[in-house]
N, CA, C and O of each residue as an XYZ file, in Angstrom:
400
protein
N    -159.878     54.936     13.766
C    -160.376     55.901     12.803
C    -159.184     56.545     12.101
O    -158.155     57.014     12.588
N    -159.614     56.441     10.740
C    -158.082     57.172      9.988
C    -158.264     58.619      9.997
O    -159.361     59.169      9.907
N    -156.986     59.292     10.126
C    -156.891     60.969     10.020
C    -157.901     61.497      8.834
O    -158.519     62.560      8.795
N    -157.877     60.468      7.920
C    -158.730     61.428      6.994
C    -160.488     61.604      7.220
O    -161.247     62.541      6.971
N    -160.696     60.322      7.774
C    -162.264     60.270      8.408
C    -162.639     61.619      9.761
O    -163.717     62.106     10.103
N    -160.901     61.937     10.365
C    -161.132     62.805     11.563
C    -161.060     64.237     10.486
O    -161.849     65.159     10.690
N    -160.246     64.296      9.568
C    -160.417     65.787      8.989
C    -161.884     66.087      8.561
O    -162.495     67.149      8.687
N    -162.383     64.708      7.935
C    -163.811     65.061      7.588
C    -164.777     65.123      8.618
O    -165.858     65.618      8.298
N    -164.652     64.783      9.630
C    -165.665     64.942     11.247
C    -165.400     66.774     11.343
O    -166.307     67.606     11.320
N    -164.019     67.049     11.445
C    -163.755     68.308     11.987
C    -164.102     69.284     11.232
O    -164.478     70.344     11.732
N    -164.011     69.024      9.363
C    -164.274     69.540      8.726
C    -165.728     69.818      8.718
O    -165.976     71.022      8.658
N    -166.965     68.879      8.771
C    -168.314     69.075      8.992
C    -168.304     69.990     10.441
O    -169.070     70.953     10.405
N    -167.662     69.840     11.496
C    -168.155     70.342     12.684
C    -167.731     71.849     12.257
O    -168.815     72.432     12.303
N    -166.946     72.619     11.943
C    -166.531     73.837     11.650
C    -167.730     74.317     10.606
O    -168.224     75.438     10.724
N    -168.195     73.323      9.498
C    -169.278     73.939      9.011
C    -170.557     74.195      9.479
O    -171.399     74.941      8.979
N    -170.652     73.375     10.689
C    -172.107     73.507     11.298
C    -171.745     74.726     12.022
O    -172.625     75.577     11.894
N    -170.779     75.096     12.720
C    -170.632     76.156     13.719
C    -171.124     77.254     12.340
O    -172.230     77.786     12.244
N    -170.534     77.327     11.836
C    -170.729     78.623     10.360
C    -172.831     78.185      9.924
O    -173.756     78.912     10.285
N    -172.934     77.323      9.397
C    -174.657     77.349      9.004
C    -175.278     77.898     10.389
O    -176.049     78.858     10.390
N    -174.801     77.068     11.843
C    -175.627     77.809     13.140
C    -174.972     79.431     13.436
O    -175.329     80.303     14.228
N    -174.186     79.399     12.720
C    -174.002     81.654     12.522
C    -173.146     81.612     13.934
O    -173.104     82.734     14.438
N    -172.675     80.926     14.456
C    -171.361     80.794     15.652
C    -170.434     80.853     15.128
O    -170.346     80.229     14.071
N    -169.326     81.609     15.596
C    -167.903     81.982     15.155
C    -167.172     80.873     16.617
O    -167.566     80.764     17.778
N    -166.001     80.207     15.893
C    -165.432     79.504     16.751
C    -164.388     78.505     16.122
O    -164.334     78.318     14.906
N    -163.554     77.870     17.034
C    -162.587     77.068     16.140
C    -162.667     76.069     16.511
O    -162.740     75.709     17.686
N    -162.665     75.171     15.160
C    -162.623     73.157     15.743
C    -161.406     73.102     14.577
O    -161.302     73.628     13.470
N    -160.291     71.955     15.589
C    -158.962     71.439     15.413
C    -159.098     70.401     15.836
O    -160.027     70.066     16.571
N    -158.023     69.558     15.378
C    -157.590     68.630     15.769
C    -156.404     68.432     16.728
O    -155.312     68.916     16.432
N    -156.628     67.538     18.196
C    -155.674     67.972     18.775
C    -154.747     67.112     18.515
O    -154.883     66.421     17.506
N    -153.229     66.892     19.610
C    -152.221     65.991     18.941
C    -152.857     64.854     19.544
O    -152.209     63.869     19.190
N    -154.030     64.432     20.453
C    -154.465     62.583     20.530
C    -155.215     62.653     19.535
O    -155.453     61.459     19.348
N    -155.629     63.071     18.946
C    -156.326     62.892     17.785
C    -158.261     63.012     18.238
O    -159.269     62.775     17.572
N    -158.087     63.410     19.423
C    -159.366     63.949     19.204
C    -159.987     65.399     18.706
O    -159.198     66.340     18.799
N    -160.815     65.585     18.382
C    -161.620     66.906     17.671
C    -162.021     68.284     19.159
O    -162.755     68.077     20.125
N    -161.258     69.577     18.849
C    -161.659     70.022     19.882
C    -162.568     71.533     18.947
O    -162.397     72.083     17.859
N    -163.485     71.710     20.046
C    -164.322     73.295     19.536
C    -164.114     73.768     20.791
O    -163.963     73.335     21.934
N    -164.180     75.445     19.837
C    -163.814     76.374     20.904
C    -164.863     77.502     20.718
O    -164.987     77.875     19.552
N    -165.389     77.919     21.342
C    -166.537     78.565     20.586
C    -167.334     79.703     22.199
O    -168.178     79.140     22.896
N    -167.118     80.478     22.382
C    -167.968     81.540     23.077
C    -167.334     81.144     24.416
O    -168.067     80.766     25.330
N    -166.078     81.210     24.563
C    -165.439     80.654     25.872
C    -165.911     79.447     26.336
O    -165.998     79.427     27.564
N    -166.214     78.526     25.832
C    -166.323     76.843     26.014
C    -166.000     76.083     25.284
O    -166.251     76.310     24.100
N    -165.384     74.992     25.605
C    -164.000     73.898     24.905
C    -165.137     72.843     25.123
O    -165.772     72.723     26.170
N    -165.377     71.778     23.505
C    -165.955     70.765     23.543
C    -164.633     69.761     22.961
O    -163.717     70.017     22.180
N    -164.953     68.663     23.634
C    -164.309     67.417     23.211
C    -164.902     66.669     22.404
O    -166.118     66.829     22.300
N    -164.271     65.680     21.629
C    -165.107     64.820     20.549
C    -164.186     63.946     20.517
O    -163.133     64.178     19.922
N    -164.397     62.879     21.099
C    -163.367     61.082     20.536
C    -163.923     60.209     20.428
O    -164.595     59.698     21.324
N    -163.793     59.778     19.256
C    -164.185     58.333     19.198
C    -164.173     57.686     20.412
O    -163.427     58.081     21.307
N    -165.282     56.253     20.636
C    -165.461     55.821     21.956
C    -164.455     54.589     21.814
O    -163.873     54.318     20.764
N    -164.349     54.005     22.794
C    -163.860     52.907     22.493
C    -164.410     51.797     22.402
O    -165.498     51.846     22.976
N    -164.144     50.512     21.835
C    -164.657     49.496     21.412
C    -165.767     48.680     22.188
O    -166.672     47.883     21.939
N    -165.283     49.223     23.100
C    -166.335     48.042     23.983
C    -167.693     48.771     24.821
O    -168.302     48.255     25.758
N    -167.979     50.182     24.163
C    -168.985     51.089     24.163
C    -169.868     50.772     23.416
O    -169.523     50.589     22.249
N    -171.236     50.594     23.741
C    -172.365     50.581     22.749
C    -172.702     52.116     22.119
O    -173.819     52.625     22.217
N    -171.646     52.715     21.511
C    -171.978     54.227     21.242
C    -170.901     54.510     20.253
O    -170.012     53.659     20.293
N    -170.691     55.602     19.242
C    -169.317     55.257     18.270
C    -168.672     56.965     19.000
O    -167.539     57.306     18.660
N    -169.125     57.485     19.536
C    -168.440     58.771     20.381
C    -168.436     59.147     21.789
O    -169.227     58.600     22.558
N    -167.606     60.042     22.198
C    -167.634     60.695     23.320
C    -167.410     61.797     22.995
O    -166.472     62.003     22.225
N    -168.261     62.942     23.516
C    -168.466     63.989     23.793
C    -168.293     64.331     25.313
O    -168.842     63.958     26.349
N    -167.244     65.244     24.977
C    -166.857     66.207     26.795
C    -167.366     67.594     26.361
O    -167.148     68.143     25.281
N    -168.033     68.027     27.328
C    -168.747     69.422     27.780
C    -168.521     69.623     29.222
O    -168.574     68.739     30.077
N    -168.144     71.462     29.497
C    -167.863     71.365     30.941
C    -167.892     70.464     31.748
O    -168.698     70.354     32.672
N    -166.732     69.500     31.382
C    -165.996     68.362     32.113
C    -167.021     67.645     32.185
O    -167.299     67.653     33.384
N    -167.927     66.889     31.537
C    -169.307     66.410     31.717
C    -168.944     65.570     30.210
O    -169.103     66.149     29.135
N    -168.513     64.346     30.279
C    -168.785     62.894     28.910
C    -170.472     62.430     28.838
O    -171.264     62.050     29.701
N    -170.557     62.612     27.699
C    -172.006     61.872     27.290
C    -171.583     60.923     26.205
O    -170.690     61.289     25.440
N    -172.152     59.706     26.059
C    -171.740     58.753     24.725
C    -173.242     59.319     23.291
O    -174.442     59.578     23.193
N    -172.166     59.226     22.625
C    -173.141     59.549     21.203
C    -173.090     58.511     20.295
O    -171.962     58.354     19.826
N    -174.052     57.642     19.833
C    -174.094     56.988     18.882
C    -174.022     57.090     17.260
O    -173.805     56.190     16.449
N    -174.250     58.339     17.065
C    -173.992     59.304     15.760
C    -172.967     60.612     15.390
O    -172.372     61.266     16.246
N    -172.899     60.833     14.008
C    -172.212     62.356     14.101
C    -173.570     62.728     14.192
O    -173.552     63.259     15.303
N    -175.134     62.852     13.663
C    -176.250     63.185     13.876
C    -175.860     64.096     15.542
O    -175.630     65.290     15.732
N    -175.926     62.864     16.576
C    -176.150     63.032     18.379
C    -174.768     63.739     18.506
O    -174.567     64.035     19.684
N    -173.833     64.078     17.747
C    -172.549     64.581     18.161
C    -173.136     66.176     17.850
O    -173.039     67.070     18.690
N    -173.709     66.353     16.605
C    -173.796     67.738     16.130
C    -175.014     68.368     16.927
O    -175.033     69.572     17.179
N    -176.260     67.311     17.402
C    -177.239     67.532     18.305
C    -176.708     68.474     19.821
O    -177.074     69.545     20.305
N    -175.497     67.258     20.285
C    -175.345     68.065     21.968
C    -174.277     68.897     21.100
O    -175.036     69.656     20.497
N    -173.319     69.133     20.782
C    -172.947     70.160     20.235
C    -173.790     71.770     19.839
O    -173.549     72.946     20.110
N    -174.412     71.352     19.392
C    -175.616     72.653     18.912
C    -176.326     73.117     20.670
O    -176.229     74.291     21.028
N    -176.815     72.353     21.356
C    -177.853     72.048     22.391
C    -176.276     73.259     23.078
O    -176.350     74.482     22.954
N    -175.342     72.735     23.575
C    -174.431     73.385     24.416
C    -173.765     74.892     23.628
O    -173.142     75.757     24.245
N    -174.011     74.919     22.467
C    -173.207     76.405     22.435
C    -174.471     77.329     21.748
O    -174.317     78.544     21.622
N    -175.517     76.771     21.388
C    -176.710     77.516     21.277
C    -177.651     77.850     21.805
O    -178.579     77.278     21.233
N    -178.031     78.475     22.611
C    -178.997     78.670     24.158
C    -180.738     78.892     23.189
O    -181.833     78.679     23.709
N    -180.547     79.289     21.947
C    -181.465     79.487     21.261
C    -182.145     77.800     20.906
O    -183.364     77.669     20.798
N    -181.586     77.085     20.813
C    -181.584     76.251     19.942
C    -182.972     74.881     20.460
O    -183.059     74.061     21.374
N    -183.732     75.227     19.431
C    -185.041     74.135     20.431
C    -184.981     72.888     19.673
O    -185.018     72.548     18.491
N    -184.851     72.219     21.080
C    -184.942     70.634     20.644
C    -185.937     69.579     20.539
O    -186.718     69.442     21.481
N    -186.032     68.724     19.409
C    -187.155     68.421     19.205
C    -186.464     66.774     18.825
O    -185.342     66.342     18.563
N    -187.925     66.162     18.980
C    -187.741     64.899     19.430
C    -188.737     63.812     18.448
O    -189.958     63.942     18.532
N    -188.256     62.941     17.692
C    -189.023     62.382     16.926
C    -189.317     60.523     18.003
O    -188.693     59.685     18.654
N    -190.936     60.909     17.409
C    -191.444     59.430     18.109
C    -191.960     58.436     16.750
O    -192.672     58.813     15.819
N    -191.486     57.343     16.912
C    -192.071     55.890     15.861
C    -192.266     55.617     16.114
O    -191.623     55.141     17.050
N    -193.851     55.184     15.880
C    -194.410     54.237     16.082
C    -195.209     53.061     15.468
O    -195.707     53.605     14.483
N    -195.548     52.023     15.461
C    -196.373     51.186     14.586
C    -197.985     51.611     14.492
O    -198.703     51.448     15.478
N    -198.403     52.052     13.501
C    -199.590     52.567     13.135
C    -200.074     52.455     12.077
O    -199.218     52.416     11.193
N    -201.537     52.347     11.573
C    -202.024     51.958     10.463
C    -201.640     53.593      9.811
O    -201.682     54.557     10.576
N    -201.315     53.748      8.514
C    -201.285     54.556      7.374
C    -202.486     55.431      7.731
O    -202.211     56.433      8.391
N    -203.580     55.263      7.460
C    -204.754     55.642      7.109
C    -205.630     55.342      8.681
O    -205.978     54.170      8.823
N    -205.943     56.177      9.676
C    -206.955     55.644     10.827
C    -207.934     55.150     10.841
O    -208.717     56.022     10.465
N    -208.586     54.080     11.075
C    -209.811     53.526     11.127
C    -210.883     53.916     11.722
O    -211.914     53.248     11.639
């Protein structure tokens, strides 16, 4: 991942902390992963590596989850520093348009 794709990850994550009304800081550290700091808890964010069916890792109180999206990155992100924050869950399914 090039530095400029990570300024723009870090750059969106600092704006979500500001739209969810959380004061906190996301940097970049020197491995080049994305860190938030936010209400006395440190999140991690690195790209996964290649041979992961997932394009991230997310660390939370020492706890890795793989994320397949920035979507699932900004999801457990929000889920861990927002206690408010209700999560909701979309289901697809194959169904006629119109019920019979």
């Amino acid at each position: 991942m090039s530095d400029t794709s990570r300024d723009l990850v870090r750059e969106l994550l600092a704006q979500s902390l500001k739209a969810w009304k959380l004061t906190g800081d996301v940097r970049r550290a020197d491995d080049g992963s994305i860190l938030i700091m936010c209400d006395a808890r440190q999140i991690g964010i690195t790209p996964a590596p290649p041979d992961l069916p997932f394009r991230w890792t997310v660390k939370i109180d020492g706890r890795r989850r793989g994320a397949i999206s920035l979507v699932a990155v900004l999801r457990q992100v929000r889920a861990a520093l927002d206690p408010g924050y209700a999560r909701s869950r979309v289901r697809v399914a194959v169904a006629p348009l119109v019920p019979s």
